[in-house]
C-alpha positions as YAML, in Angstrom:
chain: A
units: angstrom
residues:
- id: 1
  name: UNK
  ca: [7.47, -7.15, 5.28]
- id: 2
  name: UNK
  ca: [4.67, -4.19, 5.21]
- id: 3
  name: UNK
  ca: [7.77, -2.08, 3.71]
- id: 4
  name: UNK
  ca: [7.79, -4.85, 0.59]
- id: 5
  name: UNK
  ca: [4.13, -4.44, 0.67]
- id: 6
  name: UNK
  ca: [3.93, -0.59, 0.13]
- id: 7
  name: UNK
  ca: [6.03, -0.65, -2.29]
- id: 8
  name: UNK
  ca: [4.38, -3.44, -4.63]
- id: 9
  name: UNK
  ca: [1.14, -1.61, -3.59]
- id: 10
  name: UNK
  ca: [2.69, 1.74, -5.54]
- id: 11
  name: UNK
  ca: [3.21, -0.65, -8.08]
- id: 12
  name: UNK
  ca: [0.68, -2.42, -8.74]
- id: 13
  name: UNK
  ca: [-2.11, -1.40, -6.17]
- id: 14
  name: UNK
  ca: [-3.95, -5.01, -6.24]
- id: 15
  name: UNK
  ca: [-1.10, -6.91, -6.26]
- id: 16
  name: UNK
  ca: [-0.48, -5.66, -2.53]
- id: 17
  name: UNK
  ca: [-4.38, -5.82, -1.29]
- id: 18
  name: UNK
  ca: [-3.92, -9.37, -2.81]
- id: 19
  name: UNK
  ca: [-0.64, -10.21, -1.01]
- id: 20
  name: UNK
  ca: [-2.09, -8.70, 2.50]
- id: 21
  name: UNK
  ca: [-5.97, -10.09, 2.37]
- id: 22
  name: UNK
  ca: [-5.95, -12.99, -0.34]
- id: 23
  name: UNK
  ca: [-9.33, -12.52, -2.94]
- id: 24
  name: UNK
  ca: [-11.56, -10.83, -1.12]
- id: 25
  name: UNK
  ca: [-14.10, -8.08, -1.02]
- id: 26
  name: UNK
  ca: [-11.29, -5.18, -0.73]
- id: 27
  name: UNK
  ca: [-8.96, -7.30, -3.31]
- id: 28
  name: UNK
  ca: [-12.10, -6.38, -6.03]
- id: 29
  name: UNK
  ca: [-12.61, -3.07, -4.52]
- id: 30
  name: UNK
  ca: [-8.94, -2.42, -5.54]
- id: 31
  name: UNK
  ca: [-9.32, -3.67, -8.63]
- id: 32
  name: UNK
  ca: [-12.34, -1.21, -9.45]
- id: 33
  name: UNK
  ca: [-10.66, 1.93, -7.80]
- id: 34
  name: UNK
  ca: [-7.50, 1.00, -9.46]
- id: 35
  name: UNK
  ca: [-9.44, 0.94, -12.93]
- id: 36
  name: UNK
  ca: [-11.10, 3.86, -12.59]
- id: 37
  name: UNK
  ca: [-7.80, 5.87, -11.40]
- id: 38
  name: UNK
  ca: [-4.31, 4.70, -10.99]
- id: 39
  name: UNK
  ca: [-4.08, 7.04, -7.46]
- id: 40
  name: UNK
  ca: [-6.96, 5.72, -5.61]
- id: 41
  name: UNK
  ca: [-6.16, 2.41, -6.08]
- id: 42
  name: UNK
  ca: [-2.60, 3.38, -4.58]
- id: 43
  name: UNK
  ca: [-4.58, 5.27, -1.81]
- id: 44
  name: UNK
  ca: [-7.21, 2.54, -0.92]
- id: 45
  name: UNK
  ca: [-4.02, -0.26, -1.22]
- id: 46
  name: UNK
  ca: [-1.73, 1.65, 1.39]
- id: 47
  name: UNK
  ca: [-4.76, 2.01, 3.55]
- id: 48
  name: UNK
  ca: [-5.43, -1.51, 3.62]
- id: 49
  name: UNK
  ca: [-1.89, -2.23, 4.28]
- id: 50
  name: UNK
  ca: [-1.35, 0.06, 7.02]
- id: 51
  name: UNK
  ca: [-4.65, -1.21, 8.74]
- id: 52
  name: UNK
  ca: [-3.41, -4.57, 9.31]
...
């Protein structure tokens, strides 16, 4: 399932912090790095995968 994950994460970054911790803090913090570069949203959404 975390394979499914990283790959919607490439994606569509907040799509997979969404699908791993629902609308929380790190689902907006996504969002944000995600607006402000396409790569660091990728980055921060892998992380947040992989942590769990």
């Amino acid at each position: 399932m975390d394979l499914i994950r990283i790959i919607i994460a490439i994606l569509l970054p907040p799509l997979g912090v969404f699908l791993q911790v629902g609308f929380g803090l790190q689902f907006w913090i996504n969002i944000l790095l995600t607006l402000l570069g396409y790569i660091p949203g990728i980055i921060h959404a892998i992380w947040i995968i992989a942590r769990r």
